[in-house]
N, C-alpha and C positions, 0 to 999 in steps of 0.2 A: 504494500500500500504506500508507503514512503517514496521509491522507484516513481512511481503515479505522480505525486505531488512535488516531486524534484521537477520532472517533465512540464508539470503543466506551470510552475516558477518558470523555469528557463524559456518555455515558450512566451509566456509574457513578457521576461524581459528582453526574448528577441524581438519579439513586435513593437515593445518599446523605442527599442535603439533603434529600429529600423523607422518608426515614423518620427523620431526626433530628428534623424538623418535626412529623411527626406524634406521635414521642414526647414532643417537648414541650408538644403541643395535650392527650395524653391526661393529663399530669402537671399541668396547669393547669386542667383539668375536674375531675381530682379533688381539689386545691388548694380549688376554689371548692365544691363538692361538702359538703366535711369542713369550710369554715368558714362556710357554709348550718347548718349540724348543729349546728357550736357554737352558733353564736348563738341559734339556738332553745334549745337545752339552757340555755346560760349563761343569757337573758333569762326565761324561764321560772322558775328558780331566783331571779331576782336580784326575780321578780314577787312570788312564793311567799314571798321575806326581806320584802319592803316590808308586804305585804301581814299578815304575822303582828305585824313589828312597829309597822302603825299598830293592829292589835286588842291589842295589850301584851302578846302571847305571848314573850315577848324570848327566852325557851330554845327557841321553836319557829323563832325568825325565826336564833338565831346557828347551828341546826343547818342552815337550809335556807341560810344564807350559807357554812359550811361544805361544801354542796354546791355552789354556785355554783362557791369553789376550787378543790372536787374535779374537778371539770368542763372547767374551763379545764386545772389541770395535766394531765389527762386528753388536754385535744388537745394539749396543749405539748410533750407526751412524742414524742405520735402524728405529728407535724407535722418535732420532730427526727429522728425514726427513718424516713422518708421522704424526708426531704431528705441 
């Protein structure tokens, strides 16, 4: 009877580790997911500031740097409210 109750302990704690496991694999997909996303968004923006202020738009390049910012506190927000 002991035999029995050892089996069905280990089976739970395999199912355990196994969906602990998996919540961590889906938490680390979306991790990498949302900072795929920034980096475009943020590099994008940071192209758009260079870009205006090598044509001497300067009030066009501090808004699109301004967005750059925006961007980043955007996932910083996103990244603490997840974790």
């Amino acid at each position: 009877m002991s035999l029995f109750w050892i089996q069905v302990v280990a089976f739970l704690l395999g199912t355990a580790l196994h969906v602990i496991g998996r919540v961590y694999e889906v938490k680390l997909h979306q991790h990498l997911y949302y900072m795929d996303k920034w980096e475009l968004e943020h590099t994008q923006a940071m192209q758009e500031a260079a870009a205006w202020s090598l044509v001497g738009e300067h009030a066009k390049a501090d808004e699109a740097f301004a967005k750059m910012r925006l961007v980043t506190e955007k996932y910083a927000l996103f990244f603490d409210s997840i974790n």
